[in-house]
N, C-alpha and C positions, 0 to 999 in steps of 0.2 A: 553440539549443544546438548550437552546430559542432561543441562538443570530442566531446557523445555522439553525432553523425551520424557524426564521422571515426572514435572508434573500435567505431563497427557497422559502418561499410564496410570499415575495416581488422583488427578484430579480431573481428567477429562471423560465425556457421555454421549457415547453414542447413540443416534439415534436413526430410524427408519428412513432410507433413502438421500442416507451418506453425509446427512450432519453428523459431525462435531461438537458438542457444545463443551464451550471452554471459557465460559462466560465467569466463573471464581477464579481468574485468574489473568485473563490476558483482555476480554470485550465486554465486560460489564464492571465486575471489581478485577481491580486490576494489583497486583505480584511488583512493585517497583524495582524489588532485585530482579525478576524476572527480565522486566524492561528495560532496564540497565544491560542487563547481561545480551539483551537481544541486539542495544541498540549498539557494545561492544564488536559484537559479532558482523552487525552490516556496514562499521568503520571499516573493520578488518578487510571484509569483501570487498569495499568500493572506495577506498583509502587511496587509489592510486588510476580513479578518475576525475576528471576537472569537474566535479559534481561542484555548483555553486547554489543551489536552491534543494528543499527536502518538498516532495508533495506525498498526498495523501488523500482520500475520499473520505466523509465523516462517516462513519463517529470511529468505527473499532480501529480505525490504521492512525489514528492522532497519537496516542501512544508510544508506538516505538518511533512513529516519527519524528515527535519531538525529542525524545532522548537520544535517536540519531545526529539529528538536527544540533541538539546542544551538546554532543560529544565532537560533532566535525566542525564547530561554532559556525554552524550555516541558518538562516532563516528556513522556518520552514511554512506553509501554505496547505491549507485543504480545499479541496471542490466541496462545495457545500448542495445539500438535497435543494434546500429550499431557498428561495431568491428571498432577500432582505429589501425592504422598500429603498434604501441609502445606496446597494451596490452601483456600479454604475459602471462602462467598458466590459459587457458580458459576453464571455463564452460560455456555450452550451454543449454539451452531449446526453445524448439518455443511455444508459446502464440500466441491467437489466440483474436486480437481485437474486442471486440463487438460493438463499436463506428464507427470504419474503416473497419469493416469488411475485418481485414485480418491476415495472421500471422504474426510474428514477433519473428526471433531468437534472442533470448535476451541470453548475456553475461557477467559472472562476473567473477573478477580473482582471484582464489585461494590465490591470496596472498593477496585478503581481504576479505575473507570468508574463513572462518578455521575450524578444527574441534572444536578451544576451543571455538567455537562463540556462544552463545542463543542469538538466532536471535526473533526481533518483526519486522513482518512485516508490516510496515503502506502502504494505499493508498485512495487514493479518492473516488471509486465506489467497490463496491461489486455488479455485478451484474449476469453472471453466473458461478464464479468463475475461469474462464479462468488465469488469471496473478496468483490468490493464487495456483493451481495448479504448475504452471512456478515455483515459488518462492520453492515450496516445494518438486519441483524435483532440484532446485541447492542447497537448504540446504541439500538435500540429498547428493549430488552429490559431495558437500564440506564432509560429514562427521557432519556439524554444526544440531544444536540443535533448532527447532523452538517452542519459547515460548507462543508465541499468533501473531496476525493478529488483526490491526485495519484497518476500515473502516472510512472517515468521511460519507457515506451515501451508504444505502443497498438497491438496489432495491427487494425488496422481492418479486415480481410478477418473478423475472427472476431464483428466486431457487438458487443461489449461496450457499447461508448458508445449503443449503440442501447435497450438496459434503461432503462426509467423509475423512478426511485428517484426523482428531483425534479429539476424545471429549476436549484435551485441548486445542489445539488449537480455533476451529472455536465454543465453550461454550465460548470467550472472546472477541466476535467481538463486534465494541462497536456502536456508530453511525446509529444508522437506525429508519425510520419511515413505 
């Protein structure tokens, strides 16, 4: 992936205690070629699992999930932070932000996360594994099937890919320098 290396060298800001911010381009305003080219990249990677469903955590992993999602023509789903007075069949897990430093119960509703589901789950960062966690206590928690986890960027110094969740799983992360 050139086009996401040239623009984190060109258009990404580091900051004090291992943020990234890449917020002109992939989690604030958002690069559509960018996300395109990402959500190309995680067909390529996971093209040749029985993925039937795209998940995601809001807000910053909506993005290339849906462009995954409508490149593999799969539906795709997010955990959402905050409960909605109408949702209804709630799973829960709390996630704990490395960005905001804080936690977050994040909820999805069984009525769209199943058991028949093999779930990929995409997101933005990978960095100690806090949300892949979340994700893989409500695919559990559904009964659903988790195929792989992508990443568009890993921070490796923070150990995430080090968390055992399963050799199939986290052998398929794809994005990182």
């Amino acid at each position: 992936m050139q086009l996401l290396k040239k623009r984190i060298l060109q258009d990404g800001k580091c900051f004090e205690g291992g943020i990234l911010k890449v917020d002109s381009f992939i989690n604030h305003q958002m690069d559509p070629i960018l996300m395109k080219s990402v959500g190309v990249e995680f067909v390529r990677r996971f093209a040749s699992t029985n993925v039937n469903k795209i998940m995601t955590i809001e807000a910053s992993g909506i993005a290339p999930a849906i462009m995954t999602g409508y490149l593999m023509d799969l539906p795709v789903v997010f955990a959402k932070k905050k409960s909605p007075k109408t949702i209804q069949n709630v799973l829960s897990t709390t996630v704990h932000s490395f960005t905001k430093d804080r936690d977050y119960d994040v909820i999805i509703s069984s009525d769209f996360l199943t058991p028949n589901d093999n779930v990929l789950f995409v997101d933005d960062f990978l960095a100690y594994g806090n949300a892949a966690l979340g994700i893989v206590d409500l695919v559990k928690q559904a009964g659903a099937n988790l195929v792989g986890m992508g990443f568009i960027i890993e921070k490796e110094f923070q150990n995430g890919r080090k968390i055992r969740i399963s050799p199939k799983t986290l052998g398929t992360l794809s994005l990182y320098f």
